[in-house]
Structure formats: C-alpha cells, structure tokens
PDB file as gemmi writes it, atoms N, CA and C in Angstrom:
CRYST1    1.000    1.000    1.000  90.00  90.00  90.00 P 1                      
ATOM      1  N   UNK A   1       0.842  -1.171   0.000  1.00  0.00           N  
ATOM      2  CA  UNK A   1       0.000   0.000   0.000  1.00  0.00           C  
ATOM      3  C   UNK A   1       0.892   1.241   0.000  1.00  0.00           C  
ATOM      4  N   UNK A   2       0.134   2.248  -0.848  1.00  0.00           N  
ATOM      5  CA  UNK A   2       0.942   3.258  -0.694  1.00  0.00           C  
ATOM      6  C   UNK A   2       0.917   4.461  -0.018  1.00  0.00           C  
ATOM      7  N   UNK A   3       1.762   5.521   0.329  1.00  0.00           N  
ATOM      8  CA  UNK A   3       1.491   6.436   1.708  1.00  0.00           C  
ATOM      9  C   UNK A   3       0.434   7.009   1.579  1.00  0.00           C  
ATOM     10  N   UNK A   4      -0.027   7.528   0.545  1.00  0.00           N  
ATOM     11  CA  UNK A   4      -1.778   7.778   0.309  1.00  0.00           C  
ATOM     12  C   UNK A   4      -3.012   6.963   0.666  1.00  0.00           C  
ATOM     13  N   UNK A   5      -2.331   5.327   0.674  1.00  0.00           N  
ATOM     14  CA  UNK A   5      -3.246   4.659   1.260  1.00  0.00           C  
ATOM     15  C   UNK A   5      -3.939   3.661  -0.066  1.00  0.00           C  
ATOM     16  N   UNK A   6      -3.628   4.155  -1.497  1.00  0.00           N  
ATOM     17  CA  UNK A   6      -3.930   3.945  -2.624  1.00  0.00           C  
ATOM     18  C   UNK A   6      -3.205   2.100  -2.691  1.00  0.00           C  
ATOM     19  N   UNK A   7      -3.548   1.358  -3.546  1.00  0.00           N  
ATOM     20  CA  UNK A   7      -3.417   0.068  -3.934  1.00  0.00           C  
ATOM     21  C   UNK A   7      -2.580   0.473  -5.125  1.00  0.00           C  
ATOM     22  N   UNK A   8      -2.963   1.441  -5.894  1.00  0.00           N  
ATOM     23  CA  UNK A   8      -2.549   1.609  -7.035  1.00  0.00           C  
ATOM     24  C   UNK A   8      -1.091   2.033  -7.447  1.00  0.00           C  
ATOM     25  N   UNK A   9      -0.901   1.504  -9.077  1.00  0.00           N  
ATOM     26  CA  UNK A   9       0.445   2.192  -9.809  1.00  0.00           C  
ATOM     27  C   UNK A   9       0.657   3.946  -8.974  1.00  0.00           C  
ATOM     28  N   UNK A  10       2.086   4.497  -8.650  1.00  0.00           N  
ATOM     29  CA  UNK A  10       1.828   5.956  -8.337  1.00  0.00           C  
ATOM     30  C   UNK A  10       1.731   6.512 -10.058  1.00  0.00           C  
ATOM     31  N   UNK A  11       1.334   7.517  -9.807  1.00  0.00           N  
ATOM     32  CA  UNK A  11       0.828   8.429 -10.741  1.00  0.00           C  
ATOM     33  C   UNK A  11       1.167  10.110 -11.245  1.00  0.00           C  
ATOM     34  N   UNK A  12       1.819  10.211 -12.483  1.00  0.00           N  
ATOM     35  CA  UNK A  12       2.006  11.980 -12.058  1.00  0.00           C  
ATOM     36  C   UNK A  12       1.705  12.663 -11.970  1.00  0.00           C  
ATOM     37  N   UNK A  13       2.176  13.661 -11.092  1.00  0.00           N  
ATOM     38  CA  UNK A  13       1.354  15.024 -10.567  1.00  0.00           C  
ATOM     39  C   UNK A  13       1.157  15.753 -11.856  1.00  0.00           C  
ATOM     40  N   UNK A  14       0.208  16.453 -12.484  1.00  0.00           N  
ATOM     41  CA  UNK A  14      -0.242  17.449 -13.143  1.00  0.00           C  
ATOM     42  C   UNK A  14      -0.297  18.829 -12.887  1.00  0.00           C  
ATOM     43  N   UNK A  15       0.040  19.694 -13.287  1.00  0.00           N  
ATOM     44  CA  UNK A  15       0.529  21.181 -12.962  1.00  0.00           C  
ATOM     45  C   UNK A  15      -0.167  22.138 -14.324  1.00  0.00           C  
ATOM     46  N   UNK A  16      -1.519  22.051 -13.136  1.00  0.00           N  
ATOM     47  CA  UNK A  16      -2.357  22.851 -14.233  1.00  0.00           C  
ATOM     48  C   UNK A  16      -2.163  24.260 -14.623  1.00  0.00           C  
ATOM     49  N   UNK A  17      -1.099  24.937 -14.212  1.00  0.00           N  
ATOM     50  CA  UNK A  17      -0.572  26.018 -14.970  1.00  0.00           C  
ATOM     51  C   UNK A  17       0.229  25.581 -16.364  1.00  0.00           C  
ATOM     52  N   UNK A  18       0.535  24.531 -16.527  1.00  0.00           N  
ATOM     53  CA  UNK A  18       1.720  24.149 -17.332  1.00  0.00           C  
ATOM     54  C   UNK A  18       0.756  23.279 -18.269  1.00  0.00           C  
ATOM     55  N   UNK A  19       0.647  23.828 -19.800  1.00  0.00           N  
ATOM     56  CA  UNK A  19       0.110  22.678 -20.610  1.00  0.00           C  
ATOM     57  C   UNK A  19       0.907  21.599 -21.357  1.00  0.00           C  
ATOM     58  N   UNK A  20       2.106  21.705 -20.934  1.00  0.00           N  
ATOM     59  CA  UNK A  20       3.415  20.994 -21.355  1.00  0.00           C  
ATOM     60  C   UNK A  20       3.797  19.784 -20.028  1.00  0.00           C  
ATOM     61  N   UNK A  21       2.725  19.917 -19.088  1.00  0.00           N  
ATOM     62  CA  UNK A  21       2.818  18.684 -17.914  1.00  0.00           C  
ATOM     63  C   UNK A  21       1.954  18.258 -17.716  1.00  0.00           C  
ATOM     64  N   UNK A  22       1.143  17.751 -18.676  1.00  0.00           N  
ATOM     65  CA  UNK A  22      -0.218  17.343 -18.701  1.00  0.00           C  
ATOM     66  C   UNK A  22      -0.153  15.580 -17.994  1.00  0.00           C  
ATOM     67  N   UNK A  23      -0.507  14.830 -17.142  1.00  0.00           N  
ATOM     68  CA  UNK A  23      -0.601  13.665 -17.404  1.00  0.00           C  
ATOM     69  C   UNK A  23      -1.320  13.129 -18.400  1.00  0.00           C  
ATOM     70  N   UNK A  24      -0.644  11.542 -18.463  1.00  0.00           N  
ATOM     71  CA  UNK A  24      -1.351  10.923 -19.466  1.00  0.00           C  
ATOM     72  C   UNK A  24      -1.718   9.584 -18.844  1.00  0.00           C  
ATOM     73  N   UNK A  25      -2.445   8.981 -19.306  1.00  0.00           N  
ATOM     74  CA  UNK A  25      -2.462   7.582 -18.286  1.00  0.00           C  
ATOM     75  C   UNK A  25      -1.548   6.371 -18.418  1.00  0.00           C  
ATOM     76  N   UNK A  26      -1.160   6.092 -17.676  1.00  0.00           N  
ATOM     77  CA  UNK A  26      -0.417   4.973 -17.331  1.00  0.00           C  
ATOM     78  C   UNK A  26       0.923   5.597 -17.985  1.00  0.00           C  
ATOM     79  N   UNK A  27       1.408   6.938 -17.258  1.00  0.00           N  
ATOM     80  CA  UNK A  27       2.836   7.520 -18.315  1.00  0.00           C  
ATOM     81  C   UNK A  27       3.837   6.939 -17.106  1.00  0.00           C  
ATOM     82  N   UNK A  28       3.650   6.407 -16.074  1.00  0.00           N  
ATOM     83  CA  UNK A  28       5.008   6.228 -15.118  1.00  0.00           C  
ATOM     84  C   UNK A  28       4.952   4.832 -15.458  1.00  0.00           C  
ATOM     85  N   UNK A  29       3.902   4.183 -15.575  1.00  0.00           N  
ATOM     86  CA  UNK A  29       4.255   2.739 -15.820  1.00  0.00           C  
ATOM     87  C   UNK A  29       5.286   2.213 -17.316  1.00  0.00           C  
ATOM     88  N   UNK A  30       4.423   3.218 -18.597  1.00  0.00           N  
ATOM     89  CA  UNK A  30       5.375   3.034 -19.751  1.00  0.00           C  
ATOM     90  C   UNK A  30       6.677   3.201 -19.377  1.00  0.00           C  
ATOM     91  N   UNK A  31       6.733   4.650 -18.533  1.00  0.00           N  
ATOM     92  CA  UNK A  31       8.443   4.799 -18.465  1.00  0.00           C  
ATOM     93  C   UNK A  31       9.076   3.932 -17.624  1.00  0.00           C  
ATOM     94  N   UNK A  32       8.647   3.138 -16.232  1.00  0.00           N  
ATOM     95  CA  UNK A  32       9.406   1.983 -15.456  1.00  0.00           C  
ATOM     96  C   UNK A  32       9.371   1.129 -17.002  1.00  0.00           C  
ATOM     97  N   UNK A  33       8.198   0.993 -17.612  1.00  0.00           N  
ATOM     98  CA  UNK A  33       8.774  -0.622 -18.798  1.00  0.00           C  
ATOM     99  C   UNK A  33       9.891  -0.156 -19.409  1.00  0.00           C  
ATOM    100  N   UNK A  34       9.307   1.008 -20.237  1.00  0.00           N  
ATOM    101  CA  UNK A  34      10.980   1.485 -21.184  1.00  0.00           C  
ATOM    102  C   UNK A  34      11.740   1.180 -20.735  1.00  0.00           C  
ATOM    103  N   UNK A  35      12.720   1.636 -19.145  1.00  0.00           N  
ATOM    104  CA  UNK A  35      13.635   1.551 -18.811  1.00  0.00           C  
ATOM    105  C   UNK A  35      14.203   0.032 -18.042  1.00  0.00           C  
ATOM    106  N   UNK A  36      13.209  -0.629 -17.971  1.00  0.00           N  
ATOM    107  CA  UNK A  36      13.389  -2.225 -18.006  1.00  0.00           C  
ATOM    108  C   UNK A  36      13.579  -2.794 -19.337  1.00  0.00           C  
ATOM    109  N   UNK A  37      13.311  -2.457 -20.148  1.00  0.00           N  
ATOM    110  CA  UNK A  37      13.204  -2.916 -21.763  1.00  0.00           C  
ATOM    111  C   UNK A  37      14.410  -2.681 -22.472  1.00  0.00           C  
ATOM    112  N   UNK A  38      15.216  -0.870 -22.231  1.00  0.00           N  
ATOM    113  CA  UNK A  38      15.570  -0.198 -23.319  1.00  0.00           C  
ATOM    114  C   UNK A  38      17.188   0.349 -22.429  1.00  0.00           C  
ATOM    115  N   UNK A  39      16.516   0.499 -20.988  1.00  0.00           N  
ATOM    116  CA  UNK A  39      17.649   1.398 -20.559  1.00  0.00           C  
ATOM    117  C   UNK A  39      19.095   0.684 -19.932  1.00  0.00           C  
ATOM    118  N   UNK A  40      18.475  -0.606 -19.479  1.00  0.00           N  
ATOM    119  CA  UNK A  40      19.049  -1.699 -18.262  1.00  0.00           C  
ATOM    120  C   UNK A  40      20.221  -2.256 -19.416  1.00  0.00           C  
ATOM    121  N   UNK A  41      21.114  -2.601 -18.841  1.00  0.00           N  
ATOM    122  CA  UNK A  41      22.165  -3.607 -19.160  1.00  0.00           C  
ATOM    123  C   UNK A  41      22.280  -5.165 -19.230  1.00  0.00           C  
ATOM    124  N   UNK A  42      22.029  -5.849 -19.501  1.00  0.00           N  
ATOM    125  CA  UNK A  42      21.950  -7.479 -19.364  1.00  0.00           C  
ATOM    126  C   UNK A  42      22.448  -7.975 -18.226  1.00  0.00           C  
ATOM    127  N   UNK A  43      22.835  -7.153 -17.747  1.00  0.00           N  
ATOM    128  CA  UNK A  43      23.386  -7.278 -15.934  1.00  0.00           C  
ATOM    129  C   UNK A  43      22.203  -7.137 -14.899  1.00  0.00           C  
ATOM    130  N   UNK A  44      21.772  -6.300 -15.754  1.00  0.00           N  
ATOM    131  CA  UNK A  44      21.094  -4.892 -14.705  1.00  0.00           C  
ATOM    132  C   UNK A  44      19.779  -6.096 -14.858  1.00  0.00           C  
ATOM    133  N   UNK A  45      19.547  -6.348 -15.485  1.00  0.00           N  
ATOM    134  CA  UNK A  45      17.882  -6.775 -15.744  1.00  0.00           C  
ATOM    135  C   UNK A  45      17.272  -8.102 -14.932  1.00  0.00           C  
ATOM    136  N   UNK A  46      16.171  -8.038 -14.636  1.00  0.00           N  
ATOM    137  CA  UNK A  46      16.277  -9.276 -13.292  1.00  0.00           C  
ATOM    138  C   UNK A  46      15.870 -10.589 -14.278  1.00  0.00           C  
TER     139      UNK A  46                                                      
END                                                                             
C-alpha cells in the first residue's frame, strides 16, 4: 500500500498552470517498462 493509502500504480502530478505537464495515463508505468526494456544492461535486468 501506498502512503496515500492507494493500492494503485503511483501516478504523475499534473501542474495545471503548465500545458506541457499534462498527465497521461499509465505515463510512469510506460516509463518503469521502457527503462526495463531499453535502458538496463543485461546485468542490470532481473
């Protein structure tokens, strides 16, 4: 569980002054895959 209390993936904050920080859904999960997929080393990867 998370410190919010939420079950869920965390999620990004949106900064409704900024239309250039818009969330999108599921954008932290794509980026943990990318960087399991694309970023990791053959070492690195479990």
């Amino acid at each position: 569980m998370l410190e919010d209390g939420s079950k869920n993936w965390p999620t990004s904050r949106e900064d409704t002054r900024n239309t250039h920080t818009r969330s999108e859904t599921n954008d932290n999960a794509k980026a943990v895959a990318d960087d399991l997929t694309k970023k990791l080393t053959p070492e690195e990867k479990p």
